[in-house]
Structure formats: C-alpha cells, structure tokens
N, C-alpha and C positions, 0 to 999 in steps of 0.2 A: 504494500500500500504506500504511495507517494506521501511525504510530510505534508501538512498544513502548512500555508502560508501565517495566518491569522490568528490559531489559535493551537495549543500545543495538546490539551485533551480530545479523545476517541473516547464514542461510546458504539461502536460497531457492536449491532444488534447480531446477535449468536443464536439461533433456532435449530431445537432438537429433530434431529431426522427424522423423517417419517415412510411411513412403506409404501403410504397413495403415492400415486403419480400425482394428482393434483396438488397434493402438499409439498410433493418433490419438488414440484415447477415451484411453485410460490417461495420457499426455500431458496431455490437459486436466484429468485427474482428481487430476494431482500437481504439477500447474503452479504449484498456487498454496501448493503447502506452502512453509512457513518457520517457521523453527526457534524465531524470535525471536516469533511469532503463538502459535505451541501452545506456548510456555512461557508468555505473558503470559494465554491464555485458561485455561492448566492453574492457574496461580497464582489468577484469578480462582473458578475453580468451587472449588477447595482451600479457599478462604476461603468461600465460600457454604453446601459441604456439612458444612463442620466436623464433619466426624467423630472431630475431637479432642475438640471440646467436648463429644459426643455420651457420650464413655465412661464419667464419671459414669451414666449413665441407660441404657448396657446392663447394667453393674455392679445396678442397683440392680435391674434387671429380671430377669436372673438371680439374684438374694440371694431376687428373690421367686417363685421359682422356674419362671419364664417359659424357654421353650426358643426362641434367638436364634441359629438358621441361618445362617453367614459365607455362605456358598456363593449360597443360597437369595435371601438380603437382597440379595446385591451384585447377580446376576441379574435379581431383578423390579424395582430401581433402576433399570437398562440399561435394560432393557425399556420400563419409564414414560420414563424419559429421552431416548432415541434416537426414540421414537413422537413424543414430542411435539416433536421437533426437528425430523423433517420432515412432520410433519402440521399443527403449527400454528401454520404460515402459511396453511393451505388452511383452518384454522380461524379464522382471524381477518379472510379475505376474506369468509367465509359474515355476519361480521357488521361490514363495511365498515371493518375496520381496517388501515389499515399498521401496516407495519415499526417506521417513525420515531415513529410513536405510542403504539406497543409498548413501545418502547424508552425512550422518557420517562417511561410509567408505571413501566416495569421499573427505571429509575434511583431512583424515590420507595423502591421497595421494598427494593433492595439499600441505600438511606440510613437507610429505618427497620431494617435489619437490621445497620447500621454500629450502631446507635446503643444497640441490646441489647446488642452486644458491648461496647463501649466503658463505657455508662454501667449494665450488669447490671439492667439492666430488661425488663422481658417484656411485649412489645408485640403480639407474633403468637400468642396463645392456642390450646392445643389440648384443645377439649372433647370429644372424640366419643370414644367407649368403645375401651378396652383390650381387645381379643377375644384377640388374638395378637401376640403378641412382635415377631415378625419382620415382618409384614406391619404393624402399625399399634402401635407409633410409628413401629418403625426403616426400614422405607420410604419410607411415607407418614405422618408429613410430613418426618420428620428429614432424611433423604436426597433421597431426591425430592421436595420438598414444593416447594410455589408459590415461593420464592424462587427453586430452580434451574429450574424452568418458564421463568418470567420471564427468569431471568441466560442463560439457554441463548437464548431469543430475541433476546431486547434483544443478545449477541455476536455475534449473524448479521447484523447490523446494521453490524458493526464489521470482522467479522474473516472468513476465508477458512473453509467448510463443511471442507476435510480436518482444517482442523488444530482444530476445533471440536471433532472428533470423536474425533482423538487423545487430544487434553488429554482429554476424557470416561473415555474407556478406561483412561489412565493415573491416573485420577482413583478409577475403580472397581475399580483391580489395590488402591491404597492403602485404599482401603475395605473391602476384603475382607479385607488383610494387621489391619486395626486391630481390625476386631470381631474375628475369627478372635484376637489376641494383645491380648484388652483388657487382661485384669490384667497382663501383661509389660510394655504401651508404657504402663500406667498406673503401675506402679513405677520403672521408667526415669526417664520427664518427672517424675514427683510431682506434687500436686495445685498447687504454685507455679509450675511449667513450664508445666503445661494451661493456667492460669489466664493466664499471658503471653504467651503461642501465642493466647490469645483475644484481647486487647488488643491485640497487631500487628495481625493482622489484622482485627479492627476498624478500623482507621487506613487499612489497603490495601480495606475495602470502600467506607469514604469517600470517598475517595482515587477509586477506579471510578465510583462515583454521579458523582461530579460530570464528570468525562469522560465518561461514557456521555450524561446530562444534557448537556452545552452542544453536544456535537457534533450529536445529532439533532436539539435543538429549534432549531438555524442551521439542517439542511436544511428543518423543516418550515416556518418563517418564508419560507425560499425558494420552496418549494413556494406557500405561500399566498401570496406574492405573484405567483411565476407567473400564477395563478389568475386573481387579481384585475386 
C-alpha cells in the first residue's frame, strides 16, 4: 500500500472470509478501502476541482443573469467523471498508452495547475462559447475539465479504485453544497479566505506533481529496462 500524503494513520477495513461467492466479490470489493487512501485522494481532487476558487465566476455568471443548476452541474460532473475513470484506460490502450505514462503526463499538468494557483497566472485558457451556464463553464471545464480527467487517472496509478471513488463522491456532495450556497460560503470565507484556500492548495498541488512524477517515471525506467 502506497504512504499517505496527508495523514500518517490506516484504518484498512479487514473482512473475514466467507465461502458465498457473493460475499467473496464484496470482500474483494472492500478489501482494499482505507481510510488514510480516500482522504489523501479526496484532499487531492479538493484541490484540483477548486470549486472555491470557482465562486467568483458563478457569482458573476448569475449577476449576468445565466441560470446555474446545483443539482444538474454536480450530476453531469459525476457522470463525465466516473465515465472516464473507468473507460479511460480502455481508452488509452486503443492508443498504446499506459498507466505510468498517463500518469507523468498527468503530473506536468497538475504542476502547471500548481503554478496558476500559486503565481495567479492563467495558463489553461478557455475559449469556446458560453451557451449555458451550467453545462459550459461550470462542468466543463471548471469541474470536470482535463485537469480532473488527468488527476483521476494518473491516482489509479497510485491509489486503490474504492477509495478513488469515495473521495469523488464526497468530493461532489461538496460541490453541490458550494454552488447551491455561493453567496453564503462567499460571505463567510470573504474574498481574502478564497484567495488563501487558493495558495495552500497551490503548494498541496505541487506538493502531488512531484510524487505523482518520481514515483511513475522509476516504474517506467524499470519497465524500459526490463525491455531492453
């Protein structure tokens, strides 16, 4: 089992064997939860989906009087999210990619997304037309956009499939709570809180690249020596 980033206790759920098949499957299907996995990977997508930093830009989207769906938005997020978590690996064999490969690229990307947060620079541009609110920006790209594509793979790489999916889930209760109470969590934090909620976790997405980064590009050196 890979270390925590975040947090140094495990409580990996331990189930006694059983002789059904169906208990069998369910056994292997929880086998590998741990407590200390789906908080490190919930902390990771947290930071990736920033739907704190997002609030600015549903605020402004409703002033202009754009109609922004809580329900709707956090849904077809899931939807794009969960599709591509287990489809695309079967997508990435159709064009001779591994995991490990994935997963380096996916490290560049979470570093250039450190580095917007960090240094307020806008490195990933989004040109394509405003039709609707809810669907483009705030799904696509804000939410589900190519960084959590990427961050979702490149952690299958790392971390155990249940608690990927956990962290997701609890990832999209919080997303829903935020749009649903923008102007609330936006007068709470104030715009000096949003703004230092983005800086941490700038540092924690950094922080990731560079572990995501050294740990696969050792396997893949392995690998290519096998090879060779």
């Amino acid at each position: 089992m890979p270390h925590g980033i975040f947090i140094s206790f495990d409580c990996r759920l331990v189930l006694s064997p059983n002789k059904h098949t169906f208990a069998k499957k369910k056994t292997r299907m929880f086998a590998d939860f741990s407590c200390q996995e789906a908080l490190s990977t919930f902390i990771v997508l947290f930071a990736v989906i920033d739907i704190i930093g997002a609030i600015p830009i549903i605020i402004n989207l409703r002033e202009k009087g754009k109609e922004v769906n809580a329900a709707r938005a956090t849904g077809l997020s899931f939807l794009l999210l969960i599709l591509f978590f287990f489809a695309g690996e079967m997508l990435l064999r159709l064009f001779h990619v591994d995991i490990e490969s994935f997963a380096v690229a996916g490290a560049f990307v979470i570093f250039l997304m450190a580095l917007e947060m960090l240094l307020d620079v806008e490195i990933f541009k989004n040109q394509g037309p405003i039709k609707e609110a809810t669907l483009v920006p705030l799904v696509f790209p804000l939410v589900a956009g190519a960084g959590s594509f990427t961050t979702l793979l490149s952690l299958r790489a790392e971390y155990a499939s249940i608690n990927i999916i956990i962290a997701l889930i609890l990832n999209m209760l919080w997303v829903y709570f935020v749009i649903r109470m923008t102007d609330r969590v936006e007068r709470i934090l104030g715009k000096s809180g949003i703004y230092l909620i983005r800086k941490f976790f700038g540092i924690i997405l950094l922080a990731i690249s560079v572990k995501l980064f050294t740990a696969n590009i050792t396997l893949l050196i392995d690998i290519l020596q096998k090879k060779s």
